[in-house]
C-alpha positions in Angstrom: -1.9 -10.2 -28.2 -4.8 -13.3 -28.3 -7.9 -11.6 -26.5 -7.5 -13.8 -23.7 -4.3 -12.9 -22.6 -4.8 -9.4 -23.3 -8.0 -9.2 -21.0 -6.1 -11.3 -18.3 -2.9 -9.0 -18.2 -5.6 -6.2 -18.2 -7.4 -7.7 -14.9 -4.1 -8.2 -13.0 -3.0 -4.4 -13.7 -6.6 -3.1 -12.4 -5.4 -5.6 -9.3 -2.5 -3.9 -9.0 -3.3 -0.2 -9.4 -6.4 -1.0 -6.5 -3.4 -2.4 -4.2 -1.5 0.5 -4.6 -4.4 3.0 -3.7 -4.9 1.1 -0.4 -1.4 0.8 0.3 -1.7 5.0 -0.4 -4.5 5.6 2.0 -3.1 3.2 4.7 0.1 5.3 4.6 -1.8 8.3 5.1 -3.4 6.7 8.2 -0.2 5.4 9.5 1.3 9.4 9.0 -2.0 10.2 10.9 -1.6 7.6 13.9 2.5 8.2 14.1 1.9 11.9 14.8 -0.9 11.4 17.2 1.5 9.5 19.1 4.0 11.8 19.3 1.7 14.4 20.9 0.9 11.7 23.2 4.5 11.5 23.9 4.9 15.1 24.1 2.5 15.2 26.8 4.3 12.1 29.1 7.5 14.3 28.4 6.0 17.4 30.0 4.3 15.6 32.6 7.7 13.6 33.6 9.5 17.3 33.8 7.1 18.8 35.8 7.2 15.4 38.0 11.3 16.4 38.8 10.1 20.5 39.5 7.1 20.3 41.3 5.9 19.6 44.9 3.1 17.1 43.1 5.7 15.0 42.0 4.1 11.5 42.7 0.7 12.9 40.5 2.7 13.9 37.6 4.8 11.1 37.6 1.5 9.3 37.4 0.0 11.5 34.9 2.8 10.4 32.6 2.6 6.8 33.3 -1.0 7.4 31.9 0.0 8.7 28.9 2.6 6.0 28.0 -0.1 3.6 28.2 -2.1 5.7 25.4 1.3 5.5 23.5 1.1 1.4 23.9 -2.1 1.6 22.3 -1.3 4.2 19.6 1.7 1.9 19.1 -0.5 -1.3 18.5 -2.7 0.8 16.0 0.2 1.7 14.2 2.1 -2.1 14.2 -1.7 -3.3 12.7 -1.5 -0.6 9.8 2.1 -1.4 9.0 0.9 -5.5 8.7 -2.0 -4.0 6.8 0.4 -2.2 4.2 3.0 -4.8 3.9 -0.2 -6.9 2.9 -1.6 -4.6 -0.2 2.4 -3.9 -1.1 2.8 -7.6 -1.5 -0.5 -8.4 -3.2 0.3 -5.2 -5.8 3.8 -7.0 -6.2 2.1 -10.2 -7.5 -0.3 -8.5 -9.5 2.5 -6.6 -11.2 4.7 -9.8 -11.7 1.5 -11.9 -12.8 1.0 -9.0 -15.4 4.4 -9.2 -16.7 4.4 -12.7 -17.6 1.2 -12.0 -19.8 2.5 -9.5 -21.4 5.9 -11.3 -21.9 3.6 -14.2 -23.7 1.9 -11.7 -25.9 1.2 -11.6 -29.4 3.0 -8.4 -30.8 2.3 -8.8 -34.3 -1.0 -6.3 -34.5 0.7 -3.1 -34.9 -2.0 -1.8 -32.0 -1.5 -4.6 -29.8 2.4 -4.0 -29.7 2.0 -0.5 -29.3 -0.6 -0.9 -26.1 2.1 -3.6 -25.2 5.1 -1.3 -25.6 3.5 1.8 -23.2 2.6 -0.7 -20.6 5.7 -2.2 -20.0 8.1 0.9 -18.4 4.7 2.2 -16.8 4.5 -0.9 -15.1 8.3 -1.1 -14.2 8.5 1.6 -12.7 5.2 0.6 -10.4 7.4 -2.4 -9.7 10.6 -0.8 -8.4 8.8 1.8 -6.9 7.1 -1.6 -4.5 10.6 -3.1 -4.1 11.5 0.3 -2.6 8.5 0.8 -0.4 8.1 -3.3 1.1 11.5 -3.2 3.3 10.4 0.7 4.0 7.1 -0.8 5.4 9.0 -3.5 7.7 11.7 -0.9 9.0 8.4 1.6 10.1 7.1 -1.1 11.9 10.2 -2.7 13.7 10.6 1.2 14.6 7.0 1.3 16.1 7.2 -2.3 17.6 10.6 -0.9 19.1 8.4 2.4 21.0 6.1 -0.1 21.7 8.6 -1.8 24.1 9.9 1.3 25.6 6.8 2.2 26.5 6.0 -1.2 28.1 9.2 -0.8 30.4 7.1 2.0 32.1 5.2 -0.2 35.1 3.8 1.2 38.3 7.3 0.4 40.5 9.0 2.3 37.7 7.2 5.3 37.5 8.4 5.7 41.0 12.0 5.9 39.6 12.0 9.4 37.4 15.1 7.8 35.7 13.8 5.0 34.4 10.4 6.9 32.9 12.5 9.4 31.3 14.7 6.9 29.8 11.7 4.8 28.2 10.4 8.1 26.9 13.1 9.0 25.4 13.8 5.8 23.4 10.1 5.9 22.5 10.6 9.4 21.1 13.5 8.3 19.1 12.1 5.1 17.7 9.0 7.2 16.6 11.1 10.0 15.0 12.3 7.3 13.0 8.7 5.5 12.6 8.1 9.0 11.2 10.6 9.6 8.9 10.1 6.1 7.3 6.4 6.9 6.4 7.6 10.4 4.8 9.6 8.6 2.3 6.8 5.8 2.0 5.2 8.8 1.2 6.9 9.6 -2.0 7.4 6.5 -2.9 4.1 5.2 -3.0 2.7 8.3 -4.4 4.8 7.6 -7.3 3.9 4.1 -7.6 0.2 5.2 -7.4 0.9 7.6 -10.2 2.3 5.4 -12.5 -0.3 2.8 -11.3 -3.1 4.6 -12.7 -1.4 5.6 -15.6 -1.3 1.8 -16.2 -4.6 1.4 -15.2 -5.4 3.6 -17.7 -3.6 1.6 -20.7 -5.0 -1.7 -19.4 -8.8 -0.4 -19.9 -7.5 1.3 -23.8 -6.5 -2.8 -24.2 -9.6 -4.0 -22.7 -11.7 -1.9 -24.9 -9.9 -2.9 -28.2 -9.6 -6.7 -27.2 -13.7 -6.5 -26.5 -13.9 -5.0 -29.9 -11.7 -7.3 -32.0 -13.9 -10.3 -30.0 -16.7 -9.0 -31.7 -15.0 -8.5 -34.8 -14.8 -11.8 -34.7 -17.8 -12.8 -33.8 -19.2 -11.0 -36.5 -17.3 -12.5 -38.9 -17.6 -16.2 -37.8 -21.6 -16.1 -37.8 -22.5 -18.5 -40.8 -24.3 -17.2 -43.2 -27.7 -17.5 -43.9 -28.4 -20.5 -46.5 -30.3 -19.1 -49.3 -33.7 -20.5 -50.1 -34.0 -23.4 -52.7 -36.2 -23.0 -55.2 -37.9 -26.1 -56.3 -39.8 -27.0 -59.5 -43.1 -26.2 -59.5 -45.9 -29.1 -58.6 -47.5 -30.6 -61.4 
């Protein structure tokens, strides 16, 4: 593998496995988010029953109307952090495909550089199918959240004096978000695993780093001319 190449395909897998982290922690965030709006939920589902039982029916109904409008909000949060991973999956997909044309173009005839070459290249597949998975996971979370999102906006002060209707938009919220849920539990896996393998990667990449840095100054060394020796003239008569 020339040096060059071999410190380039290095850099874009260092890209990749940073991607993937943030792609990780803003999946843990969206789990975070997703379940705080579910409590919020659970609360506008209380407050709408206790808005059919109770003499304090109009203050309830309100109450809940309140707490749909914390749901919009937790919904937006969560529509931003689903733009925000579908950003890092897609810049850790280029990374990965930029990497594997380098690698493609390498020069496997060092017995080293084709065995760096050779553990790189399944590590990095698997980091690869592992983003195909997770990028139309990402999209289907957020068309789930964008879809609560709406149900929640159906709630509007004439509504809430229709029990029907707030009960209906809560429970098509609920739904959507059950399913907003279950998306980001198998993102979960998924991008674990690609993180995994990622570092793993990551970890190869600096080993070729390390050896291309030394075989540069191999070469240096072995390039510097050599010292001219001194010329000894004939003595002045």
């Amino acid at each position: 593998m020339r040096t060059d190449t071999a410190l380039q395909a290095a850099d874009a897998v260092f890209m990749a496995e940073q991607a993937v982290g943030r792609a990780r922690r803003v999946v843990d965030e969206l789990h975070t988010t997703i379940n705080s709006a579910l409590r919020v939920l659970d609360d506008a589902e209380l407050d709408s029953a206790k808005a059919r039982l109770s003499d304090r029916g109009d203050y309830y109904l309100e109450a809940a109307g309140e707490h749909l409008s914390r749901l919009q909000r937790r919904c937006s949060d969560n529509a931003e952090l689903a733009d925000e991973l579908t950003g890092h999956l897609e810049r850790a997909s280029q990374a990965i495909a930029d990497a594997h044309d380098l690698l493609q173009d390498a020069d496997t005839s060092d017995p080293e550089s084709a065995s760096e070459v050779a553990q790189l290249k399944p590590r990095l597949a698997v980091v690869g199918e592992m983003i195909d998975l997770a990028k139309p996971m990402a999209r289907l979370t957020a068309h789930h959240v964008d879809s609560a999102q709406l149900a929640a906006q159906q709630v509007t002060p004439p509504s809430l004096l229709e029990p029907v209707t707030l009960e209906r938009s809560i429970a098509t919220a609920g739904k959507e978000l059950g399913r907003a849920d279950e998306d980001v539990r198998l993102l979960e896996n998924v991008v674990d695993h690609a993180a995994a393998n990622a570092r793993q990667s990551a970890g190869i990449a600096s080993d070729i780093t390390d050896n291309a840095r030394r075989r540069m100054a191999e070469q240096g060394r072995g390039q510097m001319p050599r010292q001219a020796s001194p010329v000894v003239g004939s003595p002045a008569r």
